[in-house]
C-alpha positions as CSV (number, residue, x, y, z in Angstrom):
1,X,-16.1,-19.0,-16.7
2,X,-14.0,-21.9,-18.0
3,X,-10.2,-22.1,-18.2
4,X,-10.6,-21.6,-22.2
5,X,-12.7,-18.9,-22.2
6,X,-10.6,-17.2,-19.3
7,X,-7.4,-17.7,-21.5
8,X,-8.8,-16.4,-24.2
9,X,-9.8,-13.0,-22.4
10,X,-6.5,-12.7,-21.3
11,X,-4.8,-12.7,-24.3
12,X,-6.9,-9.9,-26.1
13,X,-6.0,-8.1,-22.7
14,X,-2.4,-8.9,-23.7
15,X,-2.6,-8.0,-27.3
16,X,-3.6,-4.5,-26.4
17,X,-0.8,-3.4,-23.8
18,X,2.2,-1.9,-24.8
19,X,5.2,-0.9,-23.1
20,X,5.3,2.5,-21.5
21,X,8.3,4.9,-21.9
22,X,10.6,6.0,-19.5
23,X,8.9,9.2,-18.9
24,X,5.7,7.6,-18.0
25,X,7.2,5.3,-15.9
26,X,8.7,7.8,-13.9
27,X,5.5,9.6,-13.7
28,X,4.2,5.8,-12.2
29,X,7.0,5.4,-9.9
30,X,6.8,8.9,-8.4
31,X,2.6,8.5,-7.6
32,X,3.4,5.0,-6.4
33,X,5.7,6.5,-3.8
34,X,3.7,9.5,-3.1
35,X,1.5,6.8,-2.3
36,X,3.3,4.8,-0.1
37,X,4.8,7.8,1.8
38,X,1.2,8.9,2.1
39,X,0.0,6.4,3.8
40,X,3.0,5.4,5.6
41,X,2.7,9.0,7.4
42,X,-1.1,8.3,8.2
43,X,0.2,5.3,10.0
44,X,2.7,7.1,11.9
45,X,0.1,10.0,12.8
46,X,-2.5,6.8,14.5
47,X,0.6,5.0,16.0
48,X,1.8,8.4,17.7
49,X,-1.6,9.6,18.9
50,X,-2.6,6.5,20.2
51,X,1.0,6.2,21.8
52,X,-0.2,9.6,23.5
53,X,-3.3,8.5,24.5
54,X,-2.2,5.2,26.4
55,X,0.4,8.0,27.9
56,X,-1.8,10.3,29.4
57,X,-4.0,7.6,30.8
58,X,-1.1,5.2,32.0
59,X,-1.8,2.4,29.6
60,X,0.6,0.2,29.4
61,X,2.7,0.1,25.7
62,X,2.9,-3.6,25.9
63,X,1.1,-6.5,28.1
64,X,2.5,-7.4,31.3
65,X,5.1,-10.0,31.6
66,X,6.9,-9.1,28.4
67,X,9.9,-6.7,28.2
């Protein structure tokens, strides 16, 4: 694709988006966050059970030789 023709496909991109209203934006911001928060707790949930794991079997959290 060359740089003209990419241009050109991103201004008929640009001619049809608008700006969205406050209400919508909301509505964007809360599912961005219910997103992040979602994920952030699924990495929280792996970090703890692993944390567990190396627990029970006596697995040191960090390599030897560093605090």
């Amino acid at each position: 694709m060359g740089v003209k023709k990419a241009l050109s496909s991103v201004y008929r991109v640009l001619k049809l988006t608008r700006k969205s209203d406050r209400a919508e934006f909301m509505l964007y911001l809360k599912l961005v966050l219910l997103g992040a928060g979602i994920v952030g707790a699924i990495g929280f949930v792996i970090y703890f059970l692993a944390s567990e794991v190396m627990l029970v079997y006596g697995i040191p959290a960090t390599p030897s030789g560093t605090p």
